[in-house]
Structures are given as C-alpha cells and as structure tokens.
C-alpha positions as CSV (number, residue, x, y, z in Angstrom):
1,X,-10.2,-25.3,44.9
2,X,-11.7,-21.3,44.8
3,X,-8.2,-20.4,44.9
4,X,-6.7,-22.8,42.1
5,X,-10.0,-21.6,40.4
6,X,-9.0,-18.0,40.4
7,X,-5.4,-18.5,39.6
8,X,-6.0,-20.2,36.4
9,X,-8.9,-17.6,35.5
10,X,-6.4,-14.7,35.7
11,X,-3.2,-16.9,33.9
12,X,-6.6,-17.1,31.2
13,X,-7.1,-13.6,31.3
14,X,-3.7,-12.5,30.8
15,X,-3.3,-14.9,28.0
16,X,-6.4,-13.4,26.1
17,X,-5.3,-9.8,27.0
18,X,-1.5,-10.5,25.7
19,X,-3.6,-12.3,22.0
20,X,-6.2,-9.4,22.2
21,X,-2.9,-6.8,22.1
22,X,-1.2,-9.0,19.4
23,X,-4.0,-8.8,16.8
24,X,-4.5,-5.5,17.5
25,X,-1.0,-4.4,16.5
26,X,-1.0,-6.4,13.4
27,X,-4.4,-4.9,11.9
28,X,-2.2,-2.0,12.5
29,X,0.7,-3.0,10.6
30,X,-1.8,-3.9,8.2
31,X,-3.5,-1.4,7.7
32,X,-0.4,0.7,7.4
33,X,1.0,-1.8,5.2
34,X,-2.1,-1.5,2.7
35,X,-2.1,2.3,2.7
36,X,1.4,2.3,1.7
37,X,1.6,-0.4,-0.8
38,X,-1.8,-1.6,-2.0
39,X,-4.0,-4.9,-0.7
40,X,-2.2,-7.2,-2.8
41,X,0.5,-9.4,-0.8
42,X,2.2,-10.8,-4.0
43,X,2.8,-6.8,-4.8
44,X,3.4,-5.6,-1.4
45,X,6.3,-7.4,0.2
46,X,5.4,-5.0,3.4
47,X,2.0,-6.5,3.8
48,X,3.2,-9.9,3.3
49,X,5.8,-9.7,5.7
50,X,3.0,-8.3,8.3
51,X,0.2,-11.4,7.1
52,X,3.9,-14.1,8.4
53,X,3.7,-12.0,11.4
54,X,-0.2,-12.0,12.2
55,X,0.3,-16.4,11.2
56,X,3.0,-16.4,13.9
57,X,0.8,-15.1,16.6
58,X,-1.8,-17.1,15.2
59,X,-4.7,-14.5,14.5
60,X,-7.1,-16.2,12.2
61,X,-7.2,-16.1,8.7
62,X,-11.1,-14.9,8.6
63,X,-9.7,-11.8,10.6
64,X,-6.3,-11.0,8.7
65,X,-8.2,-11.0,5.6
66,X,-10.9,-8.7,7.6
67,X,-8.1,-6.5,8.7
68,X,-6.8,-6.2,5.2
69,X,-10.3,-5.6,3.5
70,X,-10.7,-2.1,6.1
71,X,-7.4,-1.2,5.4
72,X,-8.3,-0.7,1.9
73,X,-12.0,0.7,2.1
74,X,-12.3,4.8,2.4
75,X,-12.9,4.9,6.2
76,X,-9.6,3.1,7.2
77,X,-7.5,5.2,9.6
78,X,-4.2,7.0,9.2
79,X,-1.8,6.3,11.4
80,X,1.2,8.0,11.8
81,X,4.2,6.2,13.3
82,X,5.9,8.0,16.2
83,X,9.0,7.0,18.4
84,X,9.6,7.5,22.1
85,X,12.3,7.8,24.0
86,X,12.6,8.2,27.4
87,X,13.5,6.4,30.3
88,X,12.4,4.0,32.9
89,X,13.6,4.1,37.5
90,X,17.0,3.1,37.5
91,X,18.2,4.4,34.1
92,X,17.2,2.0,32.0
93,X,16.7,3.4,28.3
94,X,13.5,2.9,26.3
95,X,12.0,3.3,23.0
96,X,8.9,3.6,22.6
97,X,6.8,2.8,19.0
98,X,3.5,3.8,18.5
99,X,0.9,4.0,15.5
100,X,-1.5,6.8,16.2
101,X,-4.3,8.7,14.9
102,X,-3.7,11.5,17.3
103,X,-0.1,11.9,18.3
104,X,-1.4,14.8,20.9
105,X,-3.6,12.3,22.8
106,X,-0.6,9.6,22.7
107,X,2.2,12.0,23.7
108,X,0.2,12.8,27.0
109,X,-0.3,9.2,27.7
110,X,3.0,7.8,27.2
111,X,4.4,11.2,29.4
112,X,2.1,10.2,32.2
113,X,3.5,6.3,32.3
114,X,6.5,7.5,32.7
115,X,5.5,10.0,35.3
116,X,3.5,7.6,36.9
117,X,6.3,4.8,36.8
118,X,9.5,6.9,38.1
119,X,10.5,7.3,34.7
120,X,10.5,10.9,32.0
121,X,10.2,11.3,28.7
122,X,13.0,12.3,26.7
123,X,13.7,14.8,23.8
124,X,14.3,12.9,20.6
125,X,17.9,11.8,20.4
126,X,18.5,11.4,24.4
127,X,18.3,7.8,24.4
128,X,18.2,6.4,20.5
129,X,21.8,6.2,20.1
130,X,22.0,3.3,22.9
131,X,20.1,1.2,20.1
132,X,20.6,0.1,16.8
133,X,17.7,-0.5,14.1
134,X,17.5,-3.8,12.7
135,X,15.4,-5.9,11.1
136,X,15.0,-9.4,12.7
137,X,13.8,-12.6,11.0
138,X,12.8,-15.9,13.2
139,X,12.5,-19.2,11.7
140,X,12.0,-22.7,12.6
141,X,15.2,-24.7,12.3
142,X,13.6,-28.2,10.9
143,X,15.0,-29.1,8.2
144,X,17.4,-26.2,7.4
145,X,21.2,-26.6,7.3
146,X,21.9,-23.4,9.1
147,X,25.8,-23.2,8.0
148,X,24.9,-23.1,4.2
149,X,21.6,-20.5,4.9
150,X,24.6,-18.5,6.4
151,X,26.8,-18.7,3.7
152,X,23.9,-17.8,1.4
153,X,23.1,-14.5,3.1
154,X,26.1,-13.2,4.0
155,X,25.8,-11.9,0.0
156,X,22.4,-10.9,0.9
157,X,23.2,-8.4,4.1
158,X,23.0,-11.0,6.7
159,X,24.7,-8.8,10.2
160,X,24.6,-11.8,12.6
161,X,22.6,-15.1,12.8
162,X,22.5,-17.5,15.6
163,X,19.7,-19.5,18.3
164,X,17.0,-18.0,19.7
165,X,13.6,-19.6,21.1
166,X,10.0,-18.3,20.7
167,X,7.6,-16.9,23.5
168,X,6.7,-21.0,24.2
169,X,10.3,-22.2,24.3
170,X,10.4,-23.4,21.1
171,X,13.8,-23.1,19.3
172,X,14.6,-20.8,16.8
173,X,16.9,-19.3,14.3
174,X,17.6,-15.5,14.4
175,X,18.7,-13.4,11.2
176,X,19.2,-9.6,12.0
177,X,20.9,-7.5,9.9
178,X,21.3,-4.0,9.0
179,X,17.6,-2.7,8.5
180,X,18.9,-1.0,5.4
181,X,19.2,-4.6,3.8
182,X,15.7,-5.9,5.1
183,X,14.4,-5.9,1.9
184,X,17.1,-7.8,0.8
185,X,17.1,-10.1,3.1
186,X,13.5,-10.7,2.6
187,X,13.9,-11.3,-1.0
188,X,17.2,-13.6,-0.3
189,X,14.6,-16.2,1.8
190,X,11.5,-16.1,-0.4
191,X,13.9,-16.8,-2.7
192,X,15.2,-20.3,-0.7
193,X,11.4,-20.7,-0.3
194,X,11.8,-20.5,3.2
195,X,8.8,-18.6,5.5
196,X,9.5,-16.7,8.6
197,X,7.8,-17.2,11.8
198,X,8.2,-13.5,11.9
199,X,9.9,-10.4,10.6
200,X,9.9,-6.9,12.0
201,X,12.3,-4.0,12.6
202,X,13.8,-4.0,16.1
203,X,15.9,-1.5,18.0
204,X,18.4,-3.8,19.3
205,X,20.5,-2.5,22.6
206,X,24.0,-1.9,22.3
207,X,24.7,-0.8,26.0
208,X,22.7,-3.0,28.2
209,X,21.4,-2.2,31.8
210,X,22.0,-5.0,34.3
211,X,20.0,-4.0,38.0
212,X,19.5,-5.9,41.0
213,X,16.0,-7.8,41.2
214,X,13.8,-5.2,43.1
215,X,15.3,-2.8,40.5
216,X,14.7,-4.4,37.6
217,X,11.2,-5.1,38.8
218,X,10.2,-1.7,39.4
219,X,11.7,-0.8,35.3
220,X,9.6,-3.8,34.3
221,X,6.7,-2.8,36.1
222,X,6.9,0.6,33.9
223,X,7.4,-0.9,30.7
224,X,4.2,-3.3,30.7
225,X,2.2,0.0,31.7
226,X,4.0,1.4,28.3
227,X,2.8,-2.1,26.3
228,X,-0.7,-2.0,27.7
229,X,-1.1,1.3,26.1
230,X,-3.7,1.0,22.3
231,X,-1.0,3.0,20.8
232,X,1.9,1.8,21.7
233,X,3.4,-1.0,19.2
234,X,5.9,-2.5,20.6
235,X,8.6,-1.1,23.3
236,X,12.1,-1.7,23.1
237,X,14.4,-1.0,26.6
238,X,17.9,-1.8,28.0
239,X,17.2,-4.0,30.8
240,X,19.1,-7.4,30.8
C-alpha cells in the first residue's frame, strides 16, 4: 500500500510540476504579448492567440486575466527572447527558446545543461538549419469537414495539414505552414469561426535523429534538464 501510496504521490507531483511550468510560460507569452501589442485581445491578435493557448492548458481564467493585468502595469518585466542551439549525447540537434530578463544568467545555465548532460552549446547557426520555423495550429476535429477547411486554406498559406493527438490522446487536426503566413492563417480561421486548441511557432525538424533506446534515453534525459529550466520556453530537438 506505502508503495502504491508513493507512486501515485510522485505521478501527482509531476503532473503539478508539468501545469506549474505550463502557466508559467504563458504569463510569459503574455506578458510579452501585451508589451508588444497592448491589453486588448480583440486589438492584439498576438495576445489572443496566447489567451487559446493558456485555455488549452487549462490555466484559469481568474489567472490569465491576472497575468494580463501585470503585463500592462509599470513593473512588468522585459523579456527578451533568445534561441539556443546546441546539441544533446549522441548528436541529436536542439533548439533552445527562452524569455529572459537576464540573458547573462540564462546563457550560463543553459551551457551547464549541456555540460552536465554530455551535450555543448553551439554558436548561432550550427544547428538551426536542421529545422524549419513554422507556425502550428491544433484543433478539435468535431464537426469540421477537414477536406473543405483544406481547400479553404490552401489560399490562406496552409504548408501541410493532417492528424495529430493532444498530450491525453485525444485526436487532433494539425495546420502548419510557413510562419511567414501565421497571421494569415490566423485570420483565415477566426474568419470560419473556428478556435484553436493552440497556436504557436515551432521549429519543426527536417533531418531527424533515430538512436537505439539507451541512446535516446540519455538525449531525453538532457532535454527535460533544458525544460525544467524558468527560462527556457519550450525546446525543440531531432530525436525520433
């Protein structure tokens, strides 16, 4: 029993820590999202693409609208965004993205991951051409007749569309296209009154890394050190 006990306590724990990381990044993108384009979502398609995103993790209203409200008072922070590249045991490519208030602080934490994981840090360049930047919209497929929403935005910069599922399983369709036509796309599905589940900007792999097991655990291993970091946004890698 002390041992089921201690099992579900850390599944709990994880759980929390993985929401608790999640919220933190949006009030990030908010925050970022407000200092660029003002506190008003029907004026700031940025912010309202971030307020989809915080719904899809399912941070509470009480604190997106918290988020947003120090985001526009005189003591919010700056961050500046800042990519990574580098790369983890085995060769396996990685960017990382972080929001920061003190890039000199970040850059020695995300150099001694990768020291500490078997990995380096690259110079800029080294490692983003294996990636393409795109941005990546996720929907729920009730109701939608996905050859027609295909048709539609193909005219709108639709790159690719197919099936995907969410972190639960939970099926889903993926839009990506060019991160050029974002906006565009955006626009195209407000438009069809249609809500995303999310929509960000990914570096999508274009030469992927396939290791044996032990390998690809020890890559893994560095990359959750890299996602556990408060700066670090989101990290984008190779491994398949």
């Amino acid at each position: 029993m002390g041992r089921i006990f201690e099992v579900r306590k850390h599944t709990m724990f994880a759980r929390w820590n993985r929401m608790a990381k999640q919220f933190a990044r949006i009030a990030k993108d908010i925050t970022m999202a407000v200092k660029a384009g003002g506190s008003d979502p029907g004026s700031n398609p940025a912010l309202r693409r971030v307020i989809q995103n915080a719904r899809a993790v399912n941070m509470p209203k009480d604190k997106i609208e918290a988020a947003i409200r120090r985001a526009a008072g005189k003591d919010a922070a700056n961050y500046e965004q800042v990519l990574y590249e580098g790369y983890a045991p085995h060769g396996v490519a990685i960017l990382v993205d972080t929001a920061t208030d003190n890039p000199t602080r970040t850059v020695a934490h995300v150099r001694s991951i990768f020291a500490k994981g078997g990995g380096n840090l690259a110079t800029s360049g080294s490692v983003a051409f294996q990636f393409r930047r795109m941005g990546v919209f996720r929907l729920k497929p009730d109701g939608i007749d996905q050859d027609d929403l295909e048709l539609y935005l193909i005219d709108h910069g639709l790159d690719e569309m197919g099936e995907g599922s969410g972190e639960s399983g939970e099926p889903q369709i993926v839009i990506r296209c060019a991160f050029a036509d974002f906006g565009r796309v955006q626009e195209a599905l407000e438009a069809r009154g249609l809500v995303p589940q999310s929509a960000e900007q990914e570096y999508v792999c274009t030469v992927p890394t396939e290791l044996p097991e032990a390998q690809a655990t020890e890559a893994l291993a560095l990359i959750d050190s890299l996602e556990q970091d408060d700066d670090v946004q989101r990290v984008y890698h190779t491994l398949v």
